[in-house]
C-alpha positions, 0 to 999 in steps of 0.5 A: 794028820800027822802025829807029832810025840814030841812037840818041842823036839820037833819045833827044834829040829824044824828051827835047826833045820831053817837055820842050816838052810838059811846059813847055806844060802847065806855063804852062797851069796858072801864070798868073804863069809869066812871073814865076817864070822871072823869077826863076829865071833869076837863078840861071843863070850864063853863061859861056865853059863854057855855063850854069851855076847859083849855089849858092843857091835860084834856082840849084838851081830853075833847074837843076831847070827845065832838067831836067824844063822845068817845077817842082812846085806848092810849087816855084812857091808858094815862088817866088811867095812871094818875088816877092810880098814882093819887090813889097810891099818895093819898093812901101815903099821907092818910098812912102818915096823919094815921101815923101823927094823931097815933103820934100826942100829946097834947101841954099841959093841959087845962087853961094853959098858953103856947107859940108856935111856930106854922106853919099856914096850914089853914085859914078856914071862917065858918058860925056862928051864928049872934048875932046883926045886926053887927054880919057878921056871919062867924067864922075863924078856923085857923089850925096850927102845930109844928115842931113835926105835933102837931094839934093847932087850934084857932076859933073866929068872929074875924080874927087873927092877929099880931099887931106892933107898927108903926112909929110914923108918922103913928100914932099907931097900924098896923095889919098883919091878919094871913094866910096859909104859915105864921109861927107865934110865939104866947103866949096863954091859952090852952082852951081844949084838943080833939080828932077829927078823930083820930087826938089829937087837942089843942084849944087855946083862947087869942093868942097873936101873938109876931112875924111872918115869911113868904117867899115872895109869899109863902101865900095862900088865906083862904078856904071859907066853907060858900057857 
């Protein structure tokens, strides 16, 4: 009879063991296995604990597949299912992005002077240049559209903002910075006209911001690409 001088090593390595062997067999029998751990890798959350799972469907498939290293046949029929629906929604919405940005137009010609009515779609935080030592170096993009989906776009070192006199026990000037899911009336010069992926883009300098509306909680927060 053998000796076994570590037991819970060994009973470790046994489980290691059947895990890889059924993880083998598991991507020998899913052709689209790459697409499945795709998707449930997103319900595994890393932290400073180790892994953990979310409570959603993902979640519960993922914890399964660090248990057993491989899910059943329904398990990944119901994740194919949702990948396939996922594909066909994105090809939609890439068809109707084509369609918009073939459609899309000028709001005017360049120095031109102009006022909008402009949904916010995006508040982007860039990495700039710094040119002092006060300089934070970021640059803010904000994307907007019109009625008709016609591209506007403002980049500037300062944030956009609407500024309103305040009562007068406030003494002065208040300021609303501009974020996605506000819609935003603006007076302001055309600074150039171009063509970004296929999409025609009007840039605009100096706006002036007249007036905002917004439903409650309807606002998201700006898209930090500075990482």
């Amino acid at each position: 009879m053998a000796y076994v001088e570590n037991e819970v090593a060994y009973n470790r390595a046994v489980k290691a063991r059947i895990m890889a062997n059924a993880y083998k067999t598991w991507i020998k029998n899913n052709p689209r296995y790459e697409e499945i751990e795709s998707f449930i890798e997103t319900g595994r959350v890393y932290n400073g604990n180790g892994k953990n799972y979310k409570e959603n469907f993902a979640g519960s498939l993922a914890q399964a597949f660090d248990i057993y290293g491989k899910l059943s046949e329904k398990q990944c029929e119901a994740v194919l299912k949702i990948v396939d629906a996922n594909k066909e929604k994105k090809a939609v919405y890439q068809a109707a992005l084509a369609e918009q940005k073939a459609k899309s137009d000028y709001l005017g010609v360049a120095s031109e002077k102009v006022r909008l009515k402009l949904k916010v779609d995006a508040v982007i935080i860039l990495e700039a240049v710094k040119f002092s030592y006060y300089d934070i170096g970021v640059q803010y993009l904000v994307s907007m559209s019109d009625e008709s989906g016609n591209r506007v776009v403002y980049k500037s070192k300062t944030k956009m903002a609407y500024k309103y006199k305040a009562p007068p026990e406030n003494y002065g000037e208040e300021k609303v910075y501009i974020k996605a899911g506000m819609t935003v009336y603006v007076d302001a010069s055309i600074k150039a006209l171009v063509d970004y992926k296929g999409e025609k883009q009007t840039i605009i300098q100096r706006p002036n911001v007249k007036g905002i509306e917004y439903k409650q909680g309807s606002l998201k927060e700006d898209i930090d690409k500075t990482q």
